[in-house]
N, C-alpha and C positions, 0 to 999 in steps of 0.2 A: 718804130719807137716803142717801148714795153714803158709801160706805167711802174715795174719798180728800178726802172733807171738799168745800170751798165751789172751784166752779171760777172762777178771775179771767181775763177777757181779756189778760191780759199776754204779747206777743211777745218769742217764744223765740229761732225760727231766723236772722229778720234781725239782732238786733243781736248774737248770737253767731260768726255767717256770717265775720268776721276771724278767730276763732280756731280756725273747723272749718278754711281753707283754709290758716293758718299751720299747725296738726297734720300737716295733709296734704304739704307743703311739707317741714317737719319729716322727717318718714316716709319720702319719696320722696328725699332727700338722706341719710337714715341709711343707706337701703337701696343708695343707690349706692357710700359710701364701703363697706362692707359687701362688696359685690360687686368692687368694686375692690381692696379686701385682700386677699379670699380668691382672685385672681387673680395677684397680685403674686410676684416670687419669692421674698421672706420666706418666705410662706405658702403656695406650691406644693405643697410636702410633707409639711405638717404632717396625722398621719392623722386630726385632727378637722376639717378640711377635709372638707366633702361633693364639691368637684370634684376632692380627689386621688386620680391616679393612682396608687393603691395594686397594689402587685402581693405576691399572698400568697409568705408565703416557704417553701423546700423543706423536705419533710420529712425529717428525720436520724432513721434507724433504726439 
Protein backbone atom coordinates (compact mmCIF):
# COMPACT_ATOMS: atom_id res chain seq x y z
CA UNK A 1 0.00 0.00 0.00
CA UNK A 2 1.89 3.53 -0.92
CA UNK A 3 0.77 6.49 1.34
CA UNK A 4 -0.01 8.65 -1.74
CA UNK A 5 -2.86 6.20 -2.81
CA UNK A 6 -3.29 4.64 -6.53
CA UNK A 7 -0.59 6.08 -9.09
CA UNK A 8 -2.40 7.21 -12.72
CA UNK A 9 -0.40 7.75 -15.91
CA UNK A 10 -1.61 11.03 -16.42
CA UNK A 11 0.82 13.82 -18.03
CA UNK A 12 1.73 16.60 -16.11
CA UNK A 13 4.68 18.71 -17.56
CA UNK A 14 3.54 18.74 -21.33
CA UNK A 15 0.12 20.05 -21.17
CA UNK A 16 1.04 22.36 -18.36
CA UNK A 17 4.37 23.49 -20.22
CA UNK A 18 2.05 27.12 -21.47
CA UNK A 19 1.60 28.13 -18.13
CA UNK A 20 5.18 27.24 -16.69
CA UNK A 21 6.65 29.46 -19.54
CA UNK A 22 3.72 32.27 -19.44
CA UNK A 23 4.74 32.42 -15.24
CA UNK A 24 8.19 32.68 -16.48
CA UNK A 25 7.53 35.49 -18.98
CA UNK A 26 5.22 36.85 -16.26
CA UNK A 27 8.38 37.01 -13.72
CA UNK A 28 11.10 38.14 -16.13
CA UNK A 29 8.70 41.26 -17.26
CA UNK A 30 7.79 42.13 -13.40
CA UNK A 31 11.44 41.96 -12.70
CA UNK A 32 12.40 44.46 -15.39
CA UNK A 33 9.71 46.97 -14.76
CA UNK A 34 11.08 46.54 -11.10
CA UNK A 35 14.43 47.30 -11.96
CA UNK A 36 13.52 50.07 -14.30
CA UNK A 37 11.70 52.00 -11.33
CA UNK A 38 13.99 51.59 -8.96
CA UNK A 39 16.43 53.15 -11.57
CA UNK A 40 14.26 55.89 -12.43
CA UNK A 41 14.58 59.42 -10.95
CA UNK A 42 11.19 59.20 -8.96
CA UNK A 43 12.89 56.60 -7.15
CA UNK A 44 16.63 57.46 -7.11
CA UNK A 45 16.38 58.54 -3.67
CA UNK A 46 13.99 56.98 -2.10
CA UNK A 47 16.07 55.14 1.21
CA UNK A 48 14.03 51.84 0.45
CA UNK A 49 15.73 51.62 -2.68
CA UNK A 50 18.55 48.96 -2.26
CA UNK A 51 20.52 51.03 -5.31
CA UNK A 52 20.29 54.38 -3.33
CA UNK A 53 22.87 56.22 -2.90
CA UNK A 54 22.50 56.81 0.72
CA UNK A 55 24.97 58.96 2.31
CA UNK A 56 24.86 58.79 6.32
CA UNK A 57 24.25 62.14 7.72
CA UNK A 58 26.76 64.15 10.32
CA UNK A 59 26.56 63.82 13.61
CA UNK A 60 25.45 66.96 15.89
CA UNK A 61 27.06 66.90 19.24
Amino acid sequence: MSWLGKKFPAPVARPMAPFYIAGVVILYGVNSFANMMMNSDEFKNDPRNPNAKTTKPADKH
